[in-house]
C-alpha positions as CSV (number, residue, x, y, z in Angstrom):
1,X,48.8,-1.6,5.1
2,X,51.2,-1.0,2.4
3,X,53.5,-3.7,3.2
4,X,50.8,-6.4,3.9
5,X,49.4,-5.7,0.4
6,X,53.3,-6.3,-1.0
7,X,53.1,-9.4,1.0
8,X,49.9,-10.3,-0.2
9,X,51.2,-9.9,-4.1
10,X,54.1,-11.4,-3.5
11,X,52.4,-15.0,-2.1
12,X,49.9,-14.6,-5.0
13,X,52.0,-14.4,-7.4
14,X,54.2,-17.7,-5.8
15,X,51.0,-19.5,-5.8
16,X,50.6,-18.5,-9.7
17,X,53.9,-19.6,-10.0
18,X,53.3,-23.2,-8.1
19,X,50.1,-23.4,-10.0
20,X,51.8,-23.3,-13.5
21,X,54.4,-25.3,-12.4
22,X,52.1,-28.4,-11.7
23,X,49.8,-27.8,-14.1
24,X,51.2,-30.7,-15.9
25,X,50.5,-33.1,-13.4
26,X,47.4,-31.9,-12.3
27,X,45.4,-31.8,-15.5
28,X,47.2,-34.4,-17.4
29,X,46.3,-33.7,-20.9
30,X,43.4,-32.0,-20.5
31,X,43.6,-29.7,-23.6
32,X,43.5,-32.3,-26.4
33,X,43.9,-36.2,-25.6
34,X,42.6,-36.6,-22.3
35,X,39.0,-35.7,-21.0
36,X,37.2,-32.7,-20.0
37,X,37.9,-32.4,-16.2
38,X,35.4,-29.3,-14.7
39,X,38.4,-28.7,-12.0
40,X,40.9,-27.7,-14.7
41,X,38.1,-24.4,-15.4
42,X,38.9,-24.1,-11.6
43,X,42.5,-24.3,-11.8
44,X,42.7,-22.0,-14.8
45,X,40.4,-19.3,-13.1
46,X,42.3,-19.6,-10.1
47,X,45.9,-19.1,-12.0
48,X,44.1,-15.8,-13.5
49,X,42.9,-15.0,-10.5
50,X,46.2,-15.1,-8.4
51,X,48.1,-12.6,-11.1
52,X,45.0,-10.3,-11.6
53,X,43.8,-9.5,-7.9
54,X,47.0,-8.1,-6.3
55,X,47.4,-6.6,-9.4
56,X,44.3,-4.7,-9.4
57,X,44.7,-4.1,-5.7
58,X,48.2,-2.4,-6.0
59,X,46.9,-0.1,-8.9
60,X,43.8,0.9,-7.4
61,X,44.9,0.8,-4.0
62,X,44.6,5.0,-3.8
63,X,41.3,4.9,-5.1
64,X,40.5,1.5,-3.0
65,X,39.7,1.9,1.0
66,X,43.0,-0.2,2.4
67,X,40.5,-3.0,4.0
68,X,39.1,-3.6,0.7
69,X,42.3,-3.8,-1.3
70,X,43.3,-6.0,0.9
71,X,40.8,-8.1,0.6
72,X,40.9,-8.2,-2.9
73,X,44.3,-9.2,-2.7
74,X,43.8,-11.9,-0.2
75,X,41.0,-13.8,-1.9
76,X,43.1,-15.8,-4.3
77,X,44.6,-17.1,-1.2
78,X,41.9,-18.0,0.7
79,X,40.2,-20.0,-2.0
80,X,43.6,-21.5,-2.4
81,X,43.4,-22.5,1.1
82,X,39.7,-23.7,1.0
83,X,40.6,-25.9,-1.9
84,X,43.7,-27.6,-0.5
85,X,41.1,-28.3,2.6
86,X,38.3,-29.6,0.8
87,X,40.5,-32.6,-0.5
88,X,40.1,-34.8,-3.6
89,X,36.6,-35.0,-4.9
């Protein structure tokens, strides 16, 4: 379970990674010129989200049963994944 959870923190913090890295493109001057998009609160959540669940679940994951860190870990992931399927509104 140990490994799977390094895994786990590893591909969330890639998808952080991705996720700043096309920020640009994504929200287009969202913060001052252009207009208020709900998706970029989305986007921003889901940047926190992807650096503070594994790190949560690596810290806690004595105090955590293994199932649940996992989960907690993989949860950035799958919204990831339920995101890129939902398509463009």
């Amino acid at each position: 379970m140990g490994a799977l959870l390094v895994v786990l923190a590893i591909a969330n913090y890639a998808l952080a990674l991705l996720l700043v890295a096309v920020s640009g493109f994504i929200l287009q001057g969202v913060n001052n010129t252009g207009p208020m998009m709900p998706e970029a609160f989305f986007f921003v959540a889901l940047i926190i989200a992807a650096v503070i669940a594994p790190t949560v679940a690596l810290l806690m994951r004595r105090h955590l049963q293994p199932r649940t860190a996992l989960i907690i870990a993989a949860a950035p992931l799958v919204f990831a994944a339920a995101a890129l399927l939902s398509g463009p509104s």
